[in-house]
HTML snippet that shows the backbone in 3Dmol.js (N, CA, C, O; Angstrom):
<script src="https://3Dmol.org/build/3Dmol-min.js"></script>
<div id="view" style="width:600px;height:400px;position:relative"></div>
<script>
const pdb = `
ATOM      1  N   UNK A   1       0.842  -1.169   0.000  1.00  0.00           N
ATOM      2  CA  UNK A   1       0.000   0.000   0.000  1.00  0.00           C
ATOM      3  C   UNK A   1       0.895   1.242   0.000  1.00  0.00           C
ATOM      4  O   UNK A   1       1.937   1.235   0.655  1.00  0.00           O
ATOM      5  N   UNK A   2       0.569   2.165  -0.619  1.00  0.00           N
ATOM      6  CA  UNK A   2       1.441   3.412  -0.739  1.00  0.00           C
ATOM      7  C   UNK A   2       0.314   4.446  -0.657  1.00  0.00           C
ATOM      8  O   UNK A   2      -0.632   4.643  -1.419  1.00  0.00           O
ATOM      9  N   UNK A   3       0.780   5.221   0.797  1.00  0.00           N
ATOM     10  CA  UNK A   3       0.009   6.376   1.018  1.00  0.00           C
ATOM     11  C   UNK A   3       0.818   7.506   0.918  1.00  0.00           C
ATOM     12  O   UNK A   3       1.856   7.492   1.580  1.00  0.00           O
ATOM     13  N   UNK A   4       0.527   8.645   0.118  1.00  0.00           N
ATOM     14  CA  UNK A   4       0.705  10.429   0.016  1.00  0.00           C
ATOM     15  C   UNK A   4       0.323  11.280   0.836  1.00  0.00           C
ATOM     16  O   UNK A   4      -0.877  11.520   0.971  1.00  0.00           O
ATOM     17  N   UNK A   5       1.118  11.803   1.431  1.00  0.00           N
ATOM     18  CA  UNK A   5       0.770  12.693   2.210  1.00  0.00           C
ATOM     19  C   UNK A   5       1.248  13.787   1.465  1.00  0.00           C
ATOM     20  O   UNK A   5       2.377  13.805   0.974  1.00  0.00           O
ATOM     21  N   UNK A   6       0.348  14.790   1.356  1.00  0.00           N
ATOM     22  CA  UNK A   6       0.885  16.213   0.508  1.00  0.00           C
ATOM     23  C   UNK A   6       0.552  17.134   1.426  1.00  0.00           C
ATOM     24  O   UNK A   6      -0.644  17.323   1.647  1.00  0.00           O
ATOM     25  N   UNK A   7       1.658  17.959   2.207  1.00  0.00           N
ATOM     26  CA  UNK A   7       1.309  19.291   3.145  1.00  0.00           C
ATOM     27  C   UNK A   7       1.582  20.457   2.045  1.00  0.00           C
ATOM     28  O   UNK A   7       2.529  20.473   1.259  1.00  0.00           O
ATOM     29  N   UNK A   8       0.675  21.311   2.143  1.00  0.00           N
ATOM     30  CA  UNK A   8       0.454  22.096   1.597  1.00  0.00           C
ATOM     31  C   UNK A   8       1.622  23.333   2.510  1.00  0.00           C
ATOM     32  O   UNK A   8       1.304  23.530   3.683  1.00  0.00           O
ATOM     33  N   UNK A   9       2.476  23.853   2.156  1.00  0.00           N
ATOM     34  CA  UNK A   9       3.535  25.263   2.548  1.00  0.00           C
ATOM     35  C   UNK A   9       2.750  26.550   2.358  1.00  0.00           C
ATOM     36  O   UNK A   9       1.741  26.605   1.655  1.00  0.00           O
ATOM     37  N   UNK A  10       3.402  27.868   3.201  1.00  0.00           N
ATOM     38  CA  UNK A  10       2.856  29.045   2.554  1.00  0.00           C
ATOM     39  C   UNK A  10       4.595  29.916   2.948  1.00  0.00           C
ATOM     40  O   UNK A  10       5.249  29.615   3.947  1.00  0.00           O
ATOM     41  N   UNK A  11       4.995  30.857   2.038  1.00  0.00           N
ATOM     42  CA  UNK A  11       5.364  31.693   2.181  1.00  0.00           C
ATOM     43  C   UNK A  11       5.143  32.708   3.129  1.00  0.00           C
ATOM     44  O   UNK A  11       4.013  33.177   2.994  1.00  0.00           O
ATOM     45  N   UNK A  12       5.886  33.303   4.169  1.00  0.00           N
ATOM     46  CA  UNK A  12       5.691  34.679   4.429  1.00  0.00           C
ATOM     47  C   UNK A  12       6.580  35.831   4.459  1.00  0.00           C
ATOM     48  O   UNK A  12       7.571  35.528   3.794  1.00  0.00           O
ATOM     49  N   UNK A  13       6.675  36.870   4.866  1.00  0.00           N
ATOM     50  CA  UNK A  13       7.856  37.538   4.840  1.00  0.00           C
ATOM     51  C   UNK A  13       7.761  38.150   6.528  1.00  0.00           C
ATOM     52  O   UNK A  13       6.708  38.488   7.070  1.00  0.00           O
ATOM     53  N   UNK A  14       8.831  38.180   7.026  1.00  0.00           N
ATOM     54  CA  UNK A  14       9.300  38.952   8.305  1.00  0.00           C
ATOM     55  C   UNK A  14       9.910  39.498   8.128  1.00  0.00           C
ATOM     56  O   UNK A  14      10.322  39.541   6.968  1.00  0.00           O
ATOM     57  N   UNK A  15      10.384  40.234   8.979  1.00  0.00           N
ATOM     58  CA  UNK A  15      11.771  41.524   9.423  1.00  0.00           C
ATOM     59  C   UNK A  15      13.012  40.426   9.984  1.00  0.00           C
ATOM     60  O   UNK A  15      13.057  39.400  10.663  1.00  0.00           O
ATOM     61  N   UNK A  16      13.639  41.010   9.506  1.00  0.00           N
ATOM     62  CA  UNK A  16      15.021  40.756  10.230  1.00  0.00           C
ATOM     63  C   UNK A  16      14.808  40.088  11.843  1.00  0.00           C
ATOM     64  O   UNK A  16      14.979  38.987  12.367  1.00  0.00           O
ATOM     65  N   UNK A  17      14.239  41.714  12.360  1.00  0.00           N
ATOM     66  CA  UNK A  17      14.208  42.101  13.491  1.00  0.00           C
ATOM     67  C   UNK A  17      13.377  40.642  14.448  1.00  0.00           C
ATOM     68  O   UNK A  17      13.483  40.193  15.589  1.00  0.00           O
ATOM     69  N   UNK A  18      12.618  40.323  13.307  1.00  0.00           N
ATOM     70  CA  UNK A  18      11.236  39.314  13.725  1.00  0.00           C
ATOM     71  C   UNK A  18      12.040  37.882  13.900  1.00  0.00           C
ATOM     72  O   UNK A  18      12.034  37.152  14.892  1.00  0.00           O
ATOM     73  N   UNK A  19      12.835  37.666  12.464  1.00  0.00           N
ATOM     74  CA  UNK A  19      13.094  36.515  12.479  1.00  0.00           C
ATOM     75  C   UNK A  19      14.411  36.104  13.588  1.00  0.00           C
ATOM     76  O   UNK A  19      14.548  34.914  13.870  1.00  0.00           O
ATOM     77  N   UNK A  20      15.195  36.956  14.088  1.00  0.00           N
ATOM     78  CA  UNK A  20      16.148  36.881  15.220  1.00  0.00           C
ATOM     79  C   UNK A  20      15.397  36.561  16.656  1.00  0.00           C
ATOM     80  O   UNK A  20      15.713  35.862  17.618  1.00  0.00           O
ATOM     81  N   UNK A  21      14.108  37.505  16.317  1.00  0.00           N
ATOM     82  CA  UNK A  21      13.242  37.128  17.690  1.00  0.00           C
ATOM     83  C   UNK A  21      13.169  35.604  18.215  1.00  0.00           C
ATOM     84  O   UNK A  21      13.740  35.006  19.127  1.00  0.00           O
ATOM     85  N   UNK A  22      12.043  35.170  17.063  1.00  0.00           N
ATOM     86  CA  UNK A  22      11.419  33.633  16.590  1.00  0.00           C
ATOM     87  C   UNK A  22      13.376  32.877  17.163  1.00  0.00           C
ATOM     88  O   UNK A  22      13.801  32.516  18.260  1.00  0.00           O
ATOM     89  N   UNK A  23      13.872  32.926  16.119  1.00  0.00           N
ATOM     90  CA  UNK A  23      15.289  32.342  16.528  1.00  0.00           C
ATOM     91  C   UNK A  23      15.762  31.582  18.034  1.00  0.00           C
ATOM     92  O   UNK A  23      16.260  30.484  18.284  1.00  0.00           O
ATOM     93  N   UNK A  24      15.295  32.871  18.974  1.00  0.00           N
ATOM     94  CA  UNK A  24      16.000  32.534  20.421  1.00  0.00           C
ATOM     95  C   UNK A  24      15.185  32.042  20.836  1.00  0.00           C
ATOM     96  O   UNK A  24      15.474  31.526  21.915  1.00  0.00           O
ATOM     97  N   UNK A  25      13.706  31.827  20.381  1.00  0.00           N
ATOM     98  CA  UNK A  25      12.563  30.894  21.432  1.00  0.00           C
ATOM     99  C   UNK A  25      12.457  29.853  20.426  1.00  0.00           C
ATOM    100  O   UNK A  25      11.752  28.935  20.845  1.00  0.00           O
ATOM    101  N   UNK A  26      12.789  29.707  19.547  1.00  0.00           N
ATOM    102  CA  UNK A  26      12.817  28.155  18.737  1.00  0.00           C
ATOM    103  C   UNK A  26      13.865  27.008  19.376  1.00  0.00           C
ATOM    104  O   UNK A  26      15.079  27.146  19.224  1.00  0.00           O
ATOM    105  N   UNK A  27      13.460  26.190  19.898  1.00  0.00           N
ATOM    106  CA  UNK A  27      13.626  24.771  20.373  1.00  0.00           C
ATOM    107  C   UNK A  27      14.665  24.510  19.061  1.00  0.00           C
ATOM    108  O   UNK A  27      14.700  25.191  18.037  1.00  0.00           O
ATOM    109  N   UNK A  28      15.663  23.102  19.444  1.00  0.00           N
ATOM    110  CA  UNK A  28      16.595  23.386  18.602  1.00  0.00           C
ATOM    111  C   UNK A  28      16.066  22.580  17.104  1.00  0.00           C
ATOM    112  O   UNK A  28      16.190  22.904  15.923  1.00  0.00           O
ATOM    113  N   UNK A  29      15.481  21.490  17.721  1.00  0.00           N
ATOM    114  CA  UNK A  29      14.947  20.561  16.790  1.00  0.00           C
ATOM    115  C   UNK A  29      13.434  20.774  16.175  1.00  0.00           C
ATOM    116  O   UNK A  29      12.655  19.968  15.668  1.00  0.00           O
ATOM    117  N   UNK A  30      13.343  22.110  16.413  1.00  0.00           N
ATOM    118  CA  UNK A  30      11.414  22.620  16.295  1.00  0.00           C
ATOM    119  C   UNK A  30      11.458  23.150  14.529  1.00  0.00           C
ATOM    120  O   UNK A  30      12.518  23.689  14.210  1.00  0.00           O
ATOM    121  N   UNK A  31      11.016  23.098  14.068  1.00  0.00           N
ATOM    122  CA  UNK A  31      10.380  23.466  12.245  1.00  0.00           C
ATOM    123  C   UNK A  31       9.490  24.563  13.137  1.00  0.00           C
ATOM    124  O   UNK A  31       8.574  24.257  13.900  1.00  0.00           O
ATOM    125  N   UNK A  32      10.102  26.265  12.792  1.00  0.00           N
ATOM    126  CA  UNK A  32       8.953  26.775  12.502  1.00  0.00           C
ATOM    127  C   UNK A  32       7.703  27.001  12.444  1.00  0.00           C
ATOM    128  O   UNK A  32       7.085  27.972  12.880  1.00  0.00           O
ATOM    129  N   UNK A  33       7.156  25.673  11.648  1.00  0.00           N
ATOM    130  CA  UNK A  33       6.039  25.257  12.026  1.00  0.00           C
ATOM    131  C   UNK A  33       5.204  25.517  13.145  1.00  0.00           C
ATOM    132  O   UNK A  33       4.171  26.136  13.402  1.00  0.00           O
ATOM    133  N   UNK A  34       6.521  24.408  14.029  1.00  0.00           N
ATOM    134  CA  UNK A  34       5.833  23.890  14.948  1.00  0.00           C
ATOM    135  C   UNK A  34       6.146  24.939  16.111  1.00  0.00           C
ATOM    136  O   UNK A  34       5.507  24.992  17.162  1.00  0.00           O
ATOM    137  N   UNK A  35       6.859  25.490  15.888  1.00  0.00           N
ATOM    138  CA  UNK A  35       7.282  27.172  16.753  1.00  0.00           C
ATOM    139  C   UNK A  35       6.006  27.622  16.716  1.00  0.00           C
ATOM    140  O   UNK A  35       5.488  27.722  17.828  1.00  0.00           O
ATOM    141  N   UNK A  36       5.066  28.048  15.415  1.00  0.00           N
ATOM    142  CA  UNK A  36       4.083  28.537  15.581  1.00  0.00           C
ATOM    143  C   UNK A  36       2.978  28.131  16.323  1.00  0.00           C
ATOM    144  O   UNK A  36       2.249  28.783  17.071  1.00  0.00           O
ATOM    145  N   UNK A  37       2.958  26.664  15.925  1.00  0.00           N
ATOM    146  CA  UNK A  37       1.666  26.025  16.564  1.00  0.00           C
ATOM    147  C   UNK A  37       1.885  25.896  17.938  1.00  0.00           C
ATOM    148  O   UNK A  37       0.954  25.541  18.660  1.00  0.00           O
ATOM    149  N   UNK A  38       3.301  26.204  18.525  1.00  0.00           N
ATOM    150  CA  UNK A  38       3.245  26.146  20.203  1.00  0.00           C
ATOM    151  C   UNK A  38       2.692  27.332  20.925  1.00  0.00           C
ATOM    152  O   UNK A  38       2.019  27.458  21.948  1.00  0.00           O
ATOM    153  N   UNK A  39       3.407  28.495  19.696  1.00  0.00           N
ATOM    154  CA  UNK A  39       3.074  29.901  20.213  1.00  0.00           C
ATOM    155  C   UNK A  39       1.709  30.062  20.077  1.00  0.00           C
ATOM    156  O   UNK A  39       1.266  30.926  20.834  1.00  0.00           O
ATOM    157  N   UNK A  40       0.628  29.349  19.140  1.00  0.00           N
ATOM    158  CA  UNK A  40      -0.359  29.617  19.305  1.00  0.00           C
ATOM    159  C   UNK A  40      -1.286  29.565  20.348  1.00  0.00           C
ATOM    160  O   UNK A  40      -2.091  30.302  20.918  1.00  0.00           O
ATOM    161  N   UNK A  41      -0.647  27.799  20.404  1.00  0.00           N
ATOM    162  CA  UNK A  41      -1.556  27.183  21.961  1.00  0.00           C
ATOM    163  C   UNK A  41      -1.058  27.466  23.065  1.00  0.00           C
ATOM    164  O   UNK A  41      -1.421  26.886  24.089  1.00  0.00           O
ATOM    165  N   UNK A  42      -0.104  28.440  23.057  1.00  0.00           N
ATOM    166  CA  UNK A  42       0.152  29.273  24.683  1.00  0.00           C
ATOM    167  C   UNK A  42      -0.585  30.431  24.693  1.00  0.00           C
ATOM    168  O   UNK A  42      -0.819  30.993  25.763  1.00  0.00           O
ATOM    169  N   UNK A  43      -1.145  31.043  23.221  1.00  0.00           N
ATOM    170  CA  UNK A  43      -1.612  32.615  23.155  1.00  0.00           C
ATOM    171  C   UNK A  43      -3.378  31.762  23.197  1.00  0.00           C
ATOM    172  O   UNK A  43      -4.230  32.476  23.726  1.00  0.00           O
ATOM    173  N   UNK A  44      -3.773  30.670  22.799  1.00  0.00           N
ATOM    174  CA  UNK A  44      -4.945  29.912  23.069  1.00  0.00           C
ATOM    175  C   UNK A  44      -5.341  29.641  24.307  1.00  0.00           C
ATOM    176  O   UNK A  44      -6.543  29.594  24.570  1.00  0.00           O
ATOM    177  N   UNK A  45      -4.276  29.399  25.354  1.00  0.00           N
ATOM    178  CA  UNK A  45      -4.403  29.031  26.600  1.00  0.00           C
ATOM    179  C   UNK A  45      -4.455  30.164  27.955  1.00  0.00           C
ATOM    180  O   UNK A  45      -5.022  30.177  29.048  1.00  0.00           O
ATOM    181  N   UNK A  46      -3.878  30.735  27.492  1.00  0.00           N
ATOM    182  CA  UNK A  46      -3.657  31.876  28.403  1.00  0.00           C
ATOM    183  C   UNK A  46      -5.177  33.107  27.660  1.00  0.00           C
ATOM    184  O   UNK A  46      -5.168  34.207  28.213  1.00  0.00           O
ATOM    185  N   UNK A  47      -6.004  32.975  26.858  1.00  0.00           N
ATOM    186  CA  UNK A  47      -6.774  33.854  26.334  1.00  0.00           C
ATOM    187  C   UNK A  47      -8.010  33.045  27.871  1.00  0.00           C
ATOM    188  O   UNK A  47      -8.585  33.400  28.899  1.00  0.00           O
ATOM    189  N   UNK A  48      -7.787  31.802  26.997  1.00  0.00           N
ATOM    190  CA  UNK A  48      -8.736  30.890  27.593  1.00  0.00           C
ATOM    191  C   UNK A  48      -8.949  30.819  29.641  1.00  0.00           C
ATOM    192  O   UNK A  48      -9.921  30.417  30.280  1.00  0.00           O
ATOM    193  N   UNK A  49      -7.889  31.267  30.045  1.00  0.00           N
ATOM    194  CA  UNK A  49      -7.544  31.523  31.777  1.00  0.00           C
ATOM    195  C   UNK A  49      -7.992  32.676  31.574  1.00  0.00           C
ATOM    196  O   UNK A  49      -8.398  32.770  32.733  1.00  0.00           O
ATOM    197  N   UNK A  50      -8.392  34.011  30.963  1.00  0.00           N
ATOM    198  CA  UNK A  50      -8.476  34.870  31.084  1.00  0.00           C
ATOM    199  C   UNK A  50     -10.040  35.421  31.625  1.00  0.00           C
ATOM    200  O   UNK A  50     -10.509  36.311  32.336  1.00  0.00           O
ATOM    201  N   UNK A  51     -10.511  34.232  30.761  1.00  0.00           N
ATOM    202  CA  UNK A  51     -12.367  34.263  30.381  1.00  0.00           C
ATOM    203  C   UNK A  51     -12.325  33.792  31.611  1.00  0.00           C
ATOM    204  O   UNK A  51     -11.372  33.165  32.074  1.00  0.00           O
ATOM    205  N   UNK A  52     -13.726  34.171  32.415  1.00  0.00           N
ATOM    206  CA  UNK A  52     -14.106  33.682  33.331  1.00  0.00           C
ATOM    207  C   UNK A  52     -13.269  34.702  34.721  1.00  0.00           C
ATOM    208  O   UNK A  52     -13.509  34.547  35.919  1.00  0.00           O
ATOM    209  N   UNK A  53     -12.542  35.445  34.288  1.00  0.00           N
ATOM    210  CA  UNK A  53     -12.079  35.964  35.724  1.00  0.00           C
ATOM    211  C   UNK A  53     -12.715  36.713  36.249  1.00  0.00           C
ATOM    212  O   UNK A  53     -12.860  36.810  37.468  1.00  0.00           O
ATOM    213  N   UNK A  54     -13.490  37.764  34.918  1.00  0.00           N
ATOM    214  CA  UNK A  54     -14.209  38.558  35.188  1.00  0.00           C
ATOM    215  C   UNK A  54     -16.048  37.794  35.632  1.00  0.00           C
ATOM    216  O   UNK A  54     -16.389  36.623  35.465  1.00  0.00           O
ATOM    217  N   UNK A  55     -16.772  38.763  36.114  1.00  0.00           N
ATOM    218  CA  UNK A  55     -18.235  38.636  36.224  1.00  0.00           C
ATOM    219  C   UNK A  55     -18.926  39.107  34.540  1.00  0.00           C
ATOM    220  O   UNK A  55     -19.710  40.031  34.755  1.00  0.00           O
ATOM    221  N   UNK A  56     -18.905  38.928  33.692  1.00  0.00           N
ATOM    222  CA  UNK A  56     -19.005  39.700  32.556  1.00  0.00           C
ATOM    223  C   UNK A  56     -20.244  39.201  31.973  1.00  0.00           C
ATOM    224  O   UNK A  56     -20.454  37.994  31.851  1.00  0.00           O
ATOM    225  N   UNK A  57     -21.294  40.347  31.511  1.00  0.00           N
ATOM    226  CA  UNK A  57     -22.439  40.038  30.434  1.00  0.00           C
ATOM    227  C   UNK A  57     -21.913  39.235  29.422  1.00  0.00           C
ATOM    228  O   UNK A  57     -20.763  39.082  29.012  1.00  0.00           O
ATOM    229  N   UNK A  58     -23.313  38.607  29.004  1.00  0.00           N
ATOM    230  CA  UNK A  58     -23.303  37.491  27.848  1.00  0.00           C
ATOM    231  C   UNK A  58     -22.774  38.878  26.576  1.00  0.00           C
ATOM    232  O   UNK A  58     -21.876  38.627  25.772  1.00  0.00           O
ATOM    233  N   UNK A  59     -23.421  40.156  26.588  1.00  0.00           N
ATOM    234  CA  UNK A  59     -23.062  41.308  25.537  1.00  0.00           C
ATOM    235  C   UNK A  59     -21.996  41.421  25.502  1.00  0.00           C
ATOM    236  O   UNK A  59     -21.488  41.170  24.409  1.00  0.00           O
ATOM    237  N   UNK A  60     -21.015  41.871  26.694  1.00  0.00           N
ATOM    238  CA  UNK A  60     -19.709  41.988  27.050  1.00  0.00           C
ATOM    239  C   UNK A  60     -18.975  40.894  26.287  1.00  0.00           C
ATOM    240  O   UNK A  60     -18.242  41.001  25.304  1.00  0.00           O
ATOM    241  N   UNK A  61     -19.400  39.659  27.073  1.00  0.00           N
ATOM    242  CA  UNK A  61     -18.595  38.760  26.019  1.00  0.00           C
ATOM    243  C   UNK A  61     -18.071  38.380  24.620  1.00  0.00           C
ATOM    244  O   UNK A  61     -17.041  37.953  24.097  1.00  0.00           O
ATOM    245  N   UNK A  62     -19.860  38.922  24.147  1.00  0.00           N
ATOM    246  CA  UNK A  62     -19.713  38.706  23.009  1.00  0.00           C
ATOM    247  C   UNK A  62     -19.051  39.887  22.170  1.00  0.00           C
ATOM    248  O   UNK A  62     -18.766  39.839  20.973  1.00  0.00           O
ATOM    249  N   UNK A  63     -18.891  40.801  22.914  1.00  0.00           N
ATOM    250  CA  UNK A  63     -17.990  41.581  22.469  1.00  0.00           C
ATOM    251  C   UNK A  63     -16.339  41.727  22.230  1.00  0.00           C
ATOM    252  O   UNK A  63     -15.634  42.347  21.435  1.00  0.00           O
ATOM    253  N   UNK A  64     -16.181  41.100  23.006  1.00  0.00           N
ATOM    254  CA  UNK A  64     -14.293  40.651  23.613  1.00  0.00           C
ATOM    255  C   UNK A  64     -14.460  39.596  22.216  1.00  0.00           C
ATOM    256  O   UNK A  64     -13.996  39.721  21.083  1.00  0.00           O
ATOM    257  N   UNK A  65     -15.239  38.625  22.760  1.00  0.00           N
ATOM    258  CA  UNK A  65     -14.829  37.135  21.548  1.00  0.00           C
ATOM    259  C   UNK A  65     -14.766  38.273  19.582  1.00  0.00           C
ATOM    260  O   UNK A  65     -13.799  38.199  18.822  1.00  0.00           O
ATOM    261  N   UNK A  66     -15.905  39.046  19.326  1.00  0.00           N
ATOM    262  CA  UNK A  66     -15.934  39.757  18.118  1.00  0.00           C
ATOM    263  C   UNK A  66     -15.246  40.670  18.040  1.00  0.00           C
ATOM    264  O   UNK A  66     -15.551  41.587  17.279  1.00  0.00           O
ATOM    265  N   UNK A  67     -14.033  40.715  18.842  1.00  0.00           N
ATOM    266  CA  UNK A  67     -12.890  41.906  18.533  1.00  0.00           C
ATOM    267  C   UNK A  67     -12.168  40.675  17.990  1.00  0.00           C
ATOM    268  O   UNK A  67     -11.868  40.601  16.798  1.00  0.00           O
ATOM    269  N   UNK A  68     -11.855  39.583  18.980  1.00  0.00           N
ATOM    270  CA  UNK A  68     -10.748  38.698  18.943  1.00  0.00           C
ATOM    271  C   UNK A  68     -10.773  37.825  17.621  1.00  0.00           C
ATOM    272  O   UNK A  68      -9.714  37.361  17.198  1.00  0.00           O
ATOM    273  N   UNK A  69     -11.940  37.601  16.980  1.00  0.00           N
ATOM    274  CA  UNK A  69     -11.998  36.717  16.031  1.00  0.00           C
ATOM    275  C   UNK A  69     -12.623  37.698  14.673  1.00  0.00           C
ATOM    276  O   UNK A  69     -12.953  37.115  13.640  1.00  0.00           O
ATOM    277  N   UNK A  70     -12.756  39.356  14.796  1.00  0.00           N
ATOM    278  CA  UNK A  70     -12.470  39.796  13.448  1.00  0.00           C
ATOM    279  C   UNK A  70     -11.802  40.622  13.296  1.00  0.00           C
ATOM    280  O   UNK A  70     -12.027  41.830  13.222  1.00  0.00           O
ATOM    281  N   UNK A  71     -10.686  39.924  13.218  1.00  0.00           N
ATOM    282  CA  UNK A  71      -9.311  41.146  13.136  1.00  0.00           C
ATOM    283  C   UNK A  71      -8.604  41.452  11.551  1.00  0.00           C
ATOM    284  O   UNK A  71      -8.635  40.598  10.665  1.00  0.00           O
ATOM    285  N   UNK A  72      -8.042  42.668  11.392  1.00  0.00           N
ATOM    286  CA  UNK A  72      -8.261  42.694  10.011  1.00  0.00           C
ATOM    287  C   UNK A  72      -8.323  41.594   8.842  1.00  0.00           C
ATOM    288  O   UNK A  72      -7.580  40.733   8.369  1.00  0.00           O
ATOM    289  N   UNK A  73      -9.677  42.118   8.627  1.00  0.00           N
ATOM    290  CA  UNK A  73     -10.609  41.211   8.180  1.00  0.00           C
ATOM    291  C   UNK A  73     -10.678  39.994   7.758  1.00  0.00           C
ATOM    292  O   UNK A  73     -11.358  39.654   6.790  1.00  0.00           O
ATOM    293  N   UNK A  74      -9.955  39.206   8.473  1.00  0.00           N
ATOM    294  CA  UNK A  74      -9.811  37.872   8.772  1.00  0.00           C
ATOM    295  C   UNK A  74     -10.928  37.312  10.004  1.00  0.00           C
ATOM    296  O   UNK A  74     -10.685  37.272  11.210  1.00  0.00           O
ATOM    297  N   UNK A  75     -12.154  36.917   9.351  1.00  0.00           N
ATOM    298  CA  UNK A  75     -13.071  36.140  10.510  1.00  0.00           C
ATOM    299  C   UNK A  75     -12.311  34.851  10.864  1.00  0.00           C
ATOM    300  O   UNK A  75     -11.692  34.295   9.957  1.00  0.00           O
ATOM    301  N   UNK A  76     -12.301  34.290  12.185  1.00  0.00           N
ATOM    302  CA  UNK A  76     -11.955  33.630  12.714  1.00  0.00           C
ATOM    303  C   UNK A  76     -13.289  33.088  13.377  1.00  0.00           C
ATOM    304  O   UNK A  76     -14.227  33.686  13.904  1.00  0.00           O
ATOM    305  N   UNK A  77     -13.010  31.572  13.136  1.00  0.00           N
ATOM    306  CA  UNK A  77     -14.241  30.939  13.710  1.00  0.00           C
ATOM    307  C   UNK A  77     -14.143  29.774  14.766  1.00  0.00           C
ATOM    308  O   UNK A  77     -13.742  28.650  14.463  1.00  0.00           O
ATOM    309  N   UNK A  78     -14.504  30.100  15.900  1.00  0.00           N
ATOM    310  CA  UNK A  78     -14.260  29.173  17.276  1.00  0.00           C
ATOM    311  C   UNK A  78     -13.807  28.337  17.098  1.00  0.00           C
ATOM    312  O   UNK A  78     -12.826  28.059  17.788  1.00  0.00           O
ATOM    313  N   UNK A  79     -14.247  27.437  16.065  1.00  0.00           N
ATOM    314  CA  UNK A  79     -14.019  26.083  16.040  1.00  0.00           C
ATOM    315  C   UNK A  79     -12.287  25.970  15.162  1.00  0.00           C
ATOM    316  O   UNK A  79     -11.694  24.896  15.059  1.00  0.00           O
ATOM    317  N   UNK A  80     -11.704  27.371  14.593  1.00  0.00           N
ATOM    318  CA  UNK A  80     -10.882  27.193  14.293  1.00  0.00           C
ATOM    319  C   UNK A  80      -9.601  27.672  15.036  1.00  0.00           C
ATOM    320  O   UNK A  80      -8.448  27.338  14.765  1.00  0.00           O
ATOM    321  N   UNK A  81     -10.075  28.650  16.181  1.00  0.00           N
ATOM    322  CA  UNK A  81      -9.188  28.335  17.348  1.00  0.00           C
ATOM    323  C   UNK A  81      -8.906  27.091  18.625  1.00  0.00           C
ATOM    324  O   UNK A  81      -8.107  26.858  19.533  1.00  0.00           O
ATOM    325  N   UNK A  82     -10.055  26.547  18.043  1.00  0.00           N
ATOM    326  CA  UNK A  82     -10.283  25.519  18.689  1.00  0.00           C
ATOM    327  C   UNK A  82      -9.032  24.404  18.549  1.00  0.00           C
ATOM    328  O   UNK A  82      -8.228  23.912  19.342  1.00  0.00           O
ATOM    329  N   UNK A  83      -9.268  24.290  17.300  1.00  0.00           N
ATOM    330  CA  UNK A  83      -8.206  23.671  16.305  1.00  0.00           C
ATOM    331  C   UNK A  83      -7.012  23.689  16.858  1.00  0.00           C
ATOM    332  O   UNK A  83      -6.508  22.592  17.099  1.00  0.00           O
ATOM    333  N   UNK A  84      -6.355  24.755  17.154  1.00  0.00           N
ATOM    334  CA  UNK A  84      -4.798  24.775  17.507  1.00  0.00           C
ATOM    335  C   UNK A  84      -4.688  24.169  18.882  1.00  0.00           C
ATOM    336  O   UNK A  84      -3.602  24.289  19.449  1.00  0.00           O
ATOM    337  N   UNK A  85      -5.394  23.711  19.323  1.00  0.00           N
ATOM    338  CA  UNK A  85      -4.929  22.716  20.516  1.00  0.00           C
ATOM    339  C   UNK A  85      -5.067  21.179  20.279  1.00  0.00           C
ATOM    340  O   UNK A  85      -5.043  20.296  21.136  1.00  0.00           O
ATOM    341  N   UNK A  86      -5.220  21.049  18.890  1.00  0.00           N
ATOM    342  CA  UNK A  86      -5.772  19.560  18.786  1.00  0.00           C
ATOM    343  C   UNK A  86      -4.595  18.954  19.256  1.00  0.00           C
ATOM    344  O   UNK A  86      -4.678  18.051  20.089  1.00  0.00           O
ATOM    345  N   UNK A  87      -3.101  19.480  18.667  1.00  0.00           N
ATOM    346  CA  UNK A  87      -1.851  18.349  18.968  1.00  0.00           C
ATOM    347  C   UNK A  87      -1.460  18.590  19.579  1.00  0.00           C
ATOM    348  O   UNK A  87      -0.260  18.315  19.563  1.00  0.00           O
ATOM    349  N   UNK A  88      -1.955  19.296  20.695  1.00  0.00           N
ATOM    350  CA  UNK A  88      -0.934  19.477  22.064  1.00  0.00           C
ATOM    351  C   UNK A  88      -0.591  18.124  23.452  1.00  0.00           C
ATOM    352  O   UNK A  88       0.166  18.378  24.389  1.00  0.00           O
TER     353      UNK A  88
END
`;
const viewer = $3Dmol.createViewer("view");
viewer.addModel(pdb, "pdb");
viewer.setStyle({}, {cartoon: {color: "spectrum"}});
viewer.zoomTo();
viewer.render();
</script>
């Protein structure tokens, strides 16, 4: 049996300044990648401790969550922040 796996890549561009950053918190054996997907599910986790500290309206809320998930103009949809904790 012969299975394909095809990951799809994307290009981006950083600064200098950016990519020296990324550099000193990249693990030695980490892809980028996976730099990102850690940094995500720490910026996922720590959003997630945040909720609930307050006493906050269901309005309120839904206000915080519709800043956080339409940011230039990129909708973001729960279930796709959700996502970045699948492989943790």
């Amino acid at each position: 049996m012969y299975i394909c796996i095809h990951m799809t890549s994307k290009n981006i561009s950083i600064t200098e300044e950016v990519y020296k950053k990324l550099m000193k918190i990249k693990r030695e054996n980490e892809s980028f990648s996976e730099l990102f997907l850690r940094l995500l599910r720490i910026q996922k986790n720590n959003m997630e401790k945040s909720f609930g500290a307050w006493n906050l309206s269901e309005k309120e809320k839904s206000e915080i969550w519709d800043g956080i998930t339409n940011r230039l103009g990129r909708s973001w949809k729960k279930t796709e922040l959700e996502d970045v904790n699948d492989n943790s």
